[in-house]
N, C-alpha and C positions, 0 to 999 in steps of 0.2 A: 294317385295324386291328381288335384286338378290340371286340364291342361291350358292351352291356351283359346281354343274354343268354347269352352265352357266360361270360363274368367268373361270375355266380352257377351258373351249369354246374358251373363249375371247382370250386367251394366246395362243390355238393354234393357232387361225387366224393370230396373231399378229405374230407367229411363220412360218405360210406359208408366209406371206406379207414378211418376213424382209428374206426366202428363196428366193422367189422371185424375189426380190429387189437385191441380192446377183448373182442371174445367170444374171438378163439382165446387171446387170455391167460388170460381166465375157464376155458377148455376145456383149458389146462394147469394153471393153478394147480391148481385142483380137486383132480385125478389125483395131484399131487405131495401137498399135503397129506395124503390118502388114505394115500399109499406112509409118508409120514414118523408116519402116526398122529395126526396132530394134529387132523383130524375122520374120523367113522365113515365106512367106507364101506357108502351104500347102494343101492338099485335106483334110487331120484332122483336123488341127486348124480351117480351114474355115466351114467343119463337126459342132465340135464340138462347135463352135462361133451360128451357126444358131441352133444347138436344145440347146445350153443355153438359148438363148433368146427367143425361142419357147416357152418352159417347163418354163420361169421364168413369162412369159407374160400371159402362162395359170395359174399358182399357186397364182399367184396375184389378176387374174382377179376372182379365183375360190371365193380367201378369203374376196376380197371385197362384192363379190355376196351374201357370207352367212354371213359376218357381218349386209350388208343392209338389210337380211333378216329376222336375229335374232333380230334386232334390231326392225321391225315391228313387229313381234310376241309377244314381250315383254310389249308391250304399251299398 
């Protein structure tokens, strides 16, 4: 049976995923705005557009990794 360890495991994962999920939206919206004119684009926004979605791509890809992996250890 799961115990209690594992259960808040789960929630952090689920907790980096939906961080994650959160910057690569940021690292689109951004860019789109941009394209439609609706804020300037500058050396920052276009900065800070590419490591949200860097950092959001690694944070997801991290939780998915050790979901798949706690998940085989558990079986």
């Amino acid at each position: 049976m799961w115990h209690v360890g594992y259960i808040k495991m789960i929630i952090r994962i689920k907790e980096f995923l939906i961080i994650g999920l959160i910057l690569i939206l940021i690292g689109v919206i951004i860019p789109l705005f941009m394209v439609v004119h609706i804020i300037e684009s500058t050396f920052l926004l276009n900065f800070i557009s590419y490591i949200c979605s860097i950092i959001g791509l690694f944070l997801g890809s991290l939780a998915a990794m050790t979901f798949v992996k706690n998940k085989r250890d558990n079986k």
